[in-house]
C-alpha positions as CSV (number, residue, x, y, z in Angstrom):
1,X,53.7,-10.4,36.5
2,X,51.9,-11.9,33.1
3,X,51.9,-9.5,30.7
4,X,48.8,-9.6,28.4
5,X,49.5,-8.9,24.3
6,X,46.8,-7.7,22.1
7,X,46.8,-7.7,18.6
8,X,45.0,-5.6,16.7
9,X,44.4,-6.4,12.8
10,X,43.1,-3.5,10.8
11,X,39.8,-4.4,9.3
12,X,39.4,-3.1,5.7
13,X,36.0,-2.5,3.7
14,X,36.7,-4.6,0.9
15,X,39.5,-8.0,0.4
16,X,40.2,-7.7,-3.4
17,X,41.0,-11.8,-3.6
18,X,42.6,-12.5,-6.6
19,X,43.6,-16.2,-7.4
20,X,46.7,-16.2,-10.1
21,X,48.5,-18.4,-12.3
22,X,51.2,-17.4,-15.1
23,X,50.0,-14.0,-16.9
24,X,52.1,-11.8,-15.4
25,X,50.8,-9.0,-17.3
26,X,47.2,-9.2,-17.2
27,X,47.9,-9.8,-13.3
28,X,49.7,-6.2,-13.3
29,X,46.5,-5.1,-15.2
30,X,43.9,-6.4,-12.5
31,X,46.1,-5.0,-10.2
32,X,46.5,-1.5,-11.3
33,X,42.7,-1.2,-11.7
34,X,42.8,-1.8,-7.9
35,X,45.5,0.4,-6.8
36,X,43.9,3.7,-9.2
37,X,41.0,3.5,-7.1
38,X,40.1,6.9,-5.2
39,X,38.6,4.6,-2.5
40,X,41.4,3.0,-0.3
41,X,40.3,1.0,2.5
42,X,41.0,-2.2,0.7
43,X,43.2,-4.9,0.5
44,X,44.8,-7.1,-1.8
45,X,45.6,-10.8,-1.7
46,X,47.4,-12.5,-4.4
47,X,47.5,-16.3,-4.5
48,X,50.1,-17.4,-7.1
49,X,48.4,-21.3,-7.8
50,X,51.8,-22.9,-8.0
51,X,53.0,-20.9,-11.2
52,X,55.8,-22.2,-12.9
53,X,57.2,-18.6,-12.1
54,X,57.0,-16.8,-9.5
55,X,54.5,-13.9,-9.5
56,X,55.8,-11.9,-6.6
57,X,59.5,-11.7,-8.2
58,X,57.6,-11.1,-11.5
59,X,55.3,-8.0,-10.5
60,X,58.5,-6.2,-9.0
61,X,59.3,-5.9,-12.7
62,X,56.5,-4.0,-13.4
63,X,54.8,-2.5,-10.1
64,X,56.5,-0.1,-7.3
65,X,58.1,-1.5,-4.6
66,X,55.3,0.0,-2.4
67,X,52.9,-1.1,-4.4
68,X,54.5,-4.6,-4.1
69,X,54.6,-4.0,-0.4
70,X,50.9,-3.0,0.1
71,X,50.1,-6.4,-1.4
72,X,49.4,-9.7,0.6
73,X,51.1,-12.2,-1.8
74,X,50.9,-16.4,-0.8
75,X,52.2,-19.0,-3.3
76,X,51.2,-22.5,-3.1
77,X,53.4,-25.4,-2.7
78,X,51.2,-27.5,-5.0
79,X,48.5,-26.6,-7.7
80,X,44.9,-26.3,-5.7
81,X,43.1,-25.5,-8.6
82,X,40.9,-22.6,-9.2
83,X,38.1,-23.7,-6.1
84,X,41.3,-24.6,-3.6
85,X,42.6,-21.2,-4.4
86,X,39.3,-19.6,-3.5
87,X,38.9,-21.3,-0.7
88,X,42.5,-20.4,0.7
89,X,42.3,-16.6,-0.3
90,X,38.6,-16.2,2.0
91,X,40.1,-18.1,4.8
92,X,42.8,-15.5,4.5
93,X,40.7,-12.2,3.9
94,X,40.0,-9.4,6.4
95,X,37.8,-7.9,4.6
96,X,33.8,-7.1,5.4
97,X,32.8,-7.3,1.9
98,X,35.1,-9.6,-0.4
99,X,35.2,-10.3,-4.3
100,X,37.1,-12.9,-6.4
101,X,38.4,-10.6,-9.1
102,X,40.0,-12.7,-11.7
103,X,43.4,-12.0,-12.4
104,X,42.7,-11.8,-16.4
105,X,39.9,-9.0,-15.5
106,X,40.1,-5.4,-14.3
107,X,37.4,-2.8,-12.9
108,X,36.9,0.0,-15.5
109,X,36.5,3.0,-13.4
110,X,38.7,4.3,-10.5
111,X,35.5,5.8,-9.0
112,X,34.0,2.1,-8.6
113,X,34.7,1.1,-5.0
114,X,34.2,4.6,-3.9
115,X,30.3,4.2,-5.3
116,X,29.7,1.3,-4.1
117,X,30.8,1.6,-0.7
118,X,29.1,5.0,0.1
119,X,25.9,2.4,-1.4
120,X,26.2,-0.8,0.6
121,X,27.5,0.7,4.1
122,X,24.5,3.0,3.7
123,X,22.1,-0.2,2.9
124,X,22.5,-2.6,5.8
125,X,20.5,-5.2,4.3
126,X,22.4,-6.0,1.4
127,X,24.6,-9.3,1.6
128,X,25.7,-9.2,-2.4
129,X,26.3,-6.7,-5.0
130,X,26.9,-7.3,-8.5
131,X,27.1,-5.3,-12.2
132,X,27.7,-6.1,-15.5
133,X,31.2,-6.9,-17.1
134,X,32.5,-6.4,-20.9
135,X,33.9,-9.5,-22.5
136,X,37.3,-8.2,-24.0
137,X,37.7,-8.4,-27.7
138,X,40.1,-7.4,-30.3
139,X,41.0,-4.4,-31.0
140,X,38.7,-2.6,-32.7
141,X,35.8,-5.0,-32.4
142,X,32.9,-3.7,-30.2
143,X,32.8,-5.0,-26.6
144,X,29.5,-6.7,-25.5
145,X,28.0,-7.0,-21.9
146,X,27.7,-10.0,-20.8
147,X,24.1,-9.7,-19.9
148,X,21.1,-7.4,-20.8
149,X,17.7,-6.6,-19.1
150,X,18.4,-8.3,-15.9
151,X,14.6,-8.6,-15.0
152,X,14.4,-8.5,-11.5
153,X,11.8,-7.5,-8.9
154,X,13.4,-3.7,-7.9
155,X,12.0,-2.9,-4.2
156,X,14.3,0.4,-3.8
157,X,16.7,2.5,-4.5
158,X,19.9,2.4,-2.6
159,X,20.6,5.5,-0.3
160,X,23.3,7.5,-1.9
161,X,23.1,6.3,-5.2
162,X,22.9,7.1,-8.7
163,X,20.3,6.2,-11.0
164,X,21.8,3.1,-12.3
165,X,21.8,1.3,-9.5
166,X,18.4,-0.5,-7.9
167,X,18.0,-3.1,-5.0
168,X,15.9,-6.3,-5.3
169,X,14.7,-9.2,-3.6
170,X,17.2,-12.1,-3.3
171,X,14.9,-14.1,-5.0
172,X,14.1,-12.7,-7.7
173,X,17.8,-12.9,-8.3
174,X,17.9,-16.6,-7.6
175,X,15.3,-17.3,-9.9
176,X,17.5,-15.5,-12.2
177,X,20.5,-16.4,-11.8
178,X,19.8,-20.4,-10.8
179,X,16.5,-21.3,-13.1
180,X,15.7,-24.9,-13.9
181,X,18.2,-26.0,-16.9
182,X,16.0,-25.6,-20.0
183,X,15.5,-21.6,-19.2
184,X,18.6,-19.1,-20.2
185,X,20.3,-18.3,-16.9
186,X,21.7,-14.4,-15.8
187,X,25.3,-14.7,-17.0
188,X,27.6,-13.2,-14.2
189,X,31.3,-12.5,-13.8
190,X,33.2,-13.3,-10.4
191,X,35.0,-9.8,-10.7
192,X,31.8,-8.2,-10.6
193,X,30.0,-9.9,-7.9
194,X,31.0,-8.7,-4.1
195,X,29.4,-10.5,-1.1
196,X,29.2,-10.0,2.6
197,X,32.2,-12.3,4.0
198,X,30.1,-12.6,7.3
199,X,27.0,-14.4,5.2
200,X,28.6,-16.1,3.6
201,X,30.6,-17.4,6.0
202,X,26.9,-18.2,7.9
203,X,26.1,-20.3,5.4
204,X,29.3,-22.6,5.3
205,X,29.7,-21.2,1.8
206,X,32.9,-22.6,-0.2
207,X,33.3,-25.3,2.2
208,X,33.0,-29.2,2.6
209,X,29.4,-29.0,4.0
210,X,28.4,-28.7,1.1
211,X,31.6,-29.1,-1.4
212,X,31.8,-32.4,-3.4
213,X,35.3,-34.0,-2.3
214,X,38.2,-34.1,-4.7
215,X,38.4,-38.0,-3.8
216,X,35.0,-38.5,-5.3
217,X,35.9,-36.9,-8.8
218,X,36.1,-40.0,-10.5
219,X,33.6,-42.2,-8.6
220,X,30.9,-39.4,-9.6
221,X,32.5,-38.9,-12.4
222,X,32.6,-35.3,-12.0
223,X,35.0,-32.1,-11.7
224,X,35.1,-31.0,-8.5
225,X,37.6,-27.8,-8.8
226,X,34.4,-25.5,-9.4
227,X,31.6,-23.7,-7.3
228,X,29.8,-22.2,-9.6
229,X,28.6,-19.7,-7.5
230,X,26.5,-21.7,-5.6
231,X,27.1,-19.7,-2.0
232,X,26.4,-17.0,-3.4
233,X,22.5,-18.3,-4.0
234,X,22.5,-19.6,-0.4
235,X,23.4,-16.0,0.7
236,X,20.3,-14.9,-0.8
237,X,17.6,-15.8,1.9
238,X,20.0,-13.4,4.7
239,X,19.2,-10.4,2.9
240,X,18.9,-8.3,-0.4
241,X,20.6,-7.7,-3.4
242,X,22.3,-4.2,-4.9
243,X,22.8,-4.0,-8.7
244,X,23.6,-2.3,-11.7
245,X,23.3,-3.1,-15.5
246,X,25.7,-1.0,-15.8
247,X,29.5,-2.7,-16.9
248,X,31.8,-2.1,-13.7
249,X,34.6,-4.7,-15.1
250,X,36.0,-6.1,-17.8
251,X,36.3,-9.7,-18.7
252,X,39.7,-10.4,-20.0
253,X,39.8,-13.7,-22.4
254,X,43.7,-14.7,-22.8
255,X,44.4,-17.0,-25.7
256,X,45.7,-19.3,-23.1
257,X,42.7,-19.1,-20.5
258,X,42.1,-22.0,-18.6
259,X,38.3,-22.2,-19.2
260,X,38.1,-22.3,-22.6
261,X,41.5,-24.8,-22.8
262,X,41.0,-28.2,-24.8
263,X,43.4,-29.5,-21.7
264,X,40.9,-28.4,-19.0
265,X,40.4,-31.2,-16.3
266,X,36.8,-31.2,-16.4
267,X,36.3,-31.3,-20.3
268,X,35.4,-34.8,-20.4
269,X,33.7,-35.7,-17.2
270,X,30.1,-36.5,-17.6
271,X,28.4,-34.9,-14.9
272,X,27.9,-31.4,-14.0
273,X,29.2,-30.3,-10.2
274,X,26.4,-27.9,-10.5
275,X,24.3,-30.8,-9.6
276,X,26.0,-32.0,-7.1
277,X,26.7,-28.8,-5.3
278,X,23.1,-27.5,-5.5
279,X,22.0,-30.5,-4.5
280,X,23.7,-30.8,-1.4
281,X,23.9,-26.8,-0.5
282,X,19.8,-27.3,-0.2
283,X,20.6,-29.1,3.0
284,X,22.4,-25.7,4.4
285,X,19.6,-22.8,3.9
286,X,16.5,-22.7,6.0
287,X,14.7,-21.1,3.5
288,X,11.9,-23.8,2.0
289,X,10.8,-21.5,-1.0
290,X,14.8,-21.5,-1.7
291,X,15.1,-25.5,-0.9
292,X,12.6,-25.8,-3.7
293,X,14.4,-23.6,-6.2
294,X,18.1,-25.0,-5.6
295,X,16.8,-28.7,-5.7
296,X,14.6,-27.9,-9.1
297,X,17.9,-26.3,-10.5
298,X,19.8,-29.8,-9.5
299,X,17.2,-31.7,-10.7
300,X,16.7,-30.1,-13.9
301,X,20.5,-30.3,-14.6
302,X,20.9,-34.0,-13.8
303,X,17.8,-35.0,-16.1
304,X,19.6,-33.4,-18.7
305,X,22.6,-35.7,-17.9
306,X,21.0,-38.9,-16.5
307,X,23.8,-41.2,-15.9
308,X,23.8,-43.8,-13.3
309,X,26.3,-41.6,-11.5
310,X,23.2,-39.5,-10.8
311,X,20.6,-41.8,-9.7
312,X,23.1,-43.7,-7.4
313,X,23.9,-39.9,-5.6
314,X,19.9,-39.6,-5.2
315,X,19.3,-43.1,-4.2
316,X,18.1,-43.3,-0.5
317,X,21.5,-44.1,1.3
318,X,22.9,-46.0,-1.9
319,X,21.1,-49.3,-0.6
320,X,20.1,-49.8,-4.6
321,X,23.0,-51.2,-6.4
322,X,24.2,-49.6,-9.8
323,X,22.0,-52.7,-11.6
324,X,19.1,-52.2,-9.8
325,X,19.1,-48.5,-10.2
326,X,20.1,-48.8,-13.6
327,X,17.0,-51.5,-14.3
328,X,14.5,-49.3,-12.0
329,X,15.7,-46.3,-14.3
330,X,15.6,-48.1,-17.6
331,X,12.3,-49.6,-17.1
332,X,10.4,-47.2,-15.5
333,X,11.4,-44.1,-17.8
334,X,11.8,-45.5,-21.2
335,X,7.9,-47.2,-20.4
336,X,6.1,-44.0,-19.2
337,X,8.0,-41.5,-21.6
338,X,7.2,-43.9,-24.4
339,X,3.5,-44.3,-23.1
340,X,3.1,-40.8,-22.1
341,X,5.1,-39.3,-25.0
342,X,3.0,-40.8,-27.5
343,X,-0.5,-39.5,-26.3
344,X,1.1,-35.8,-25.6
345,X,3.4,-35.7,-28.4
346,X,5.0,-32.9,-26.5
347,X,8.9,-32.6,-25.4
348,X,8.1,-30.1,-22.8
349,X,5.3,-33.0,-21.0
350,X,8.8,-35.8,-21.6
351,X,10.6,-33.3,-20.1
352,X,8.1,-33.1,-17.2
353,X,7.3,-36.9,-16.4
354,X,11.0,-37.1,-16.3
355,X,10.6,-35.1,-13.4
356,X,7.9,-36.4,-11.9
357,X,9.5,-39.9,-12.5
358,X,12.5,-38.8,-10.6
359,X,10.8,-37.3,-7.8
360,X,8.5,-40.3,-7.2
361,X,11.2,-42.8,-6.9
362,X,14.2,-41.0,-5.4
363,X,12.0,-39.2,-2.4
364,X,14.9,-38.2,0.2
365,X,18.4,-36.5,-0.5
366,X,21.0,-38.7,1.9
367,X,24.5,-37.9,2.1
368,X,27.1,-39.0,0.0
């Protein structure tokens, strides 16, 4: 007689994904901030990114063994860099709401998870959630937010809220949080930003439909090892948006932090991956309204930078050459911003024909 196994994995609220290298400490510290929370149907997945030491043996040092237990630890073979990480952990999570909390950042209050669950399972329509962080200082300096007067378009309050919390239009957050390059952009923090795991993964988010690949990096002349949040923007036609002003996390900033390190990878590549991302997530969301607004965020960012790199990437399935692109670009800008420029002496109308000179000669996106 065949005998018929079923296995049954728990499924927890929220996956608390936290990709890791070196730190011990301030890893204990993200940790901790988890594990004090009254709300407990959670869990916790540590990558350790190929550390010189090894986390796991590390955090016995410093956590319970059943808090070392309750945690799902992986370490890599080789380094995958902060997007590989990201990428692995979600494969990996359980979760029906996930966030990436950084393992130099901790939540402030214990009451945190508790709030906003009792919010978003309350709120079905809500695919992303997100408050404000601190940016750590020194001691006795005074800690600022990392945004202020997030203007958005409130259409509600949640149910089961409190007063500092609103919902909005995931538009109005886009045009926020993904504006064309020459507007300030909503500054968020990946610990403070939770998203539905099952939109996210509608939308191919983190993945290579969209994802510029690592063997491209020096052809394009870009870093690839970043996603700059770009899913989450594609999320944003599936439903709406819950959010505070208020700061749920801290951002820690190490003196060794790999973002702000002279050695970082991506220091002195010339293109932005912001570009390339946006450029080709707008093939992914049905959306036209947000087609529009993540191609005028690409475009914006690549005028800014426009290297041949760029206008090979546009070119209508690279049948132009690097010369020809490189004379059709040279000729045809330099003439009507000179031209043009001169009878509107007005950056902002250069800015704009650079646009429009853009638009009218690279008219399709094409795979790279």
């Amino acid at each position: 007689m065949m005998r018929i196994c079923c296995i049954f994995i728990a499924v927890p609220f929220f996956s608390i994904l936290i990709p890791a290298f070196n730190n011990v400490e301030l890893l204990a510290r993200a940790i901790f901030s988890v594990l004090k929370q009254d709300f407990t149907d959670y869990e916790i997945l540590v990558s350790d990114d190929c550390s010189p030491i090894n986390l796991q043996v590390e955090l016995q040092k410093v956590l319970s063994s059943r808090d070392v237990e309750a945690i799902r630890f992986f370490r890599q073979k080789k380094n995958l860099g902060v997007l590989g990480n990201q990428k692995f952990l979600l494969n990996n999570a359980n979760g029906i709401w996930c966030v990436f909390l950084q393992h130099d950042d901790f939540f402030l209050e214990s009451s945190f998870l508790g709030e906003l669950q009792s919010m978003i399972s309350l709120n079905s329509s809500l695919v992303l959630s997100f408050g404000n962080s601190l940016c750590e200082v020194p001691v006795g300096a005074e800690a600022q937010p990392m945004f202020q007067g997030a203007d958005l378009e409130v259409i509600g309050k949640p149910v089961n809220s409190r007063d500092e919390w609103f919902i909005a239009s995931g538009e109005s957050l886009f045009r926020l949080f993904a504006p064309p390059a020459n507007q300030s952009r909503l500054s968020l923090n990946w610990s403070s930003v939770f998203f539905k795991k099952e939109a996210i993964d509608a939308v191919d988010g983190f993945t290579s439909k969209y994802l510029v690949p690592s063997e491209l990096e020096d052809s394009l002349d870009v870093y690839t090892s970043e996603e700059n949040m770009v899913a989450f923007t594609m999320i944003l036609e599936k439903g709406q948006v819950l959010y505070t002003e208020k700061s749920v996390a801290v951002r820690g900033r190490p003196a060794d932090a790999f973002s702000s390190s002279l050695n970082h990878p991506g220091r002195n590549r010339k293109n932005d991956i912001e570009f390339f991302n946006f450029i080709r997530a707008s093939r992914l969301v049905s959306s036209d309204l947000l087609k529009r607004l993540m191609e005028r965020r690409a475009y914006s960012i690549g005028l800014g930078k426009p290297t041949v790199k760029i206008w090979i990437f546009l070119g209508a399935n690279f049948y132009a050459s690097k010369v020809i692109s490189l004379m059709i670009y040279t000729k045809l800008k330099l003439e009507l911003v000179r031209v043009y420029s001169r009878l509107l002496n007005s950056s902002y109308w250069n800015y704009g024909l650079k646009a429009i000179f853009l638009r009218l000669v690279f008219k399709k996106i094409h795979k790279t």
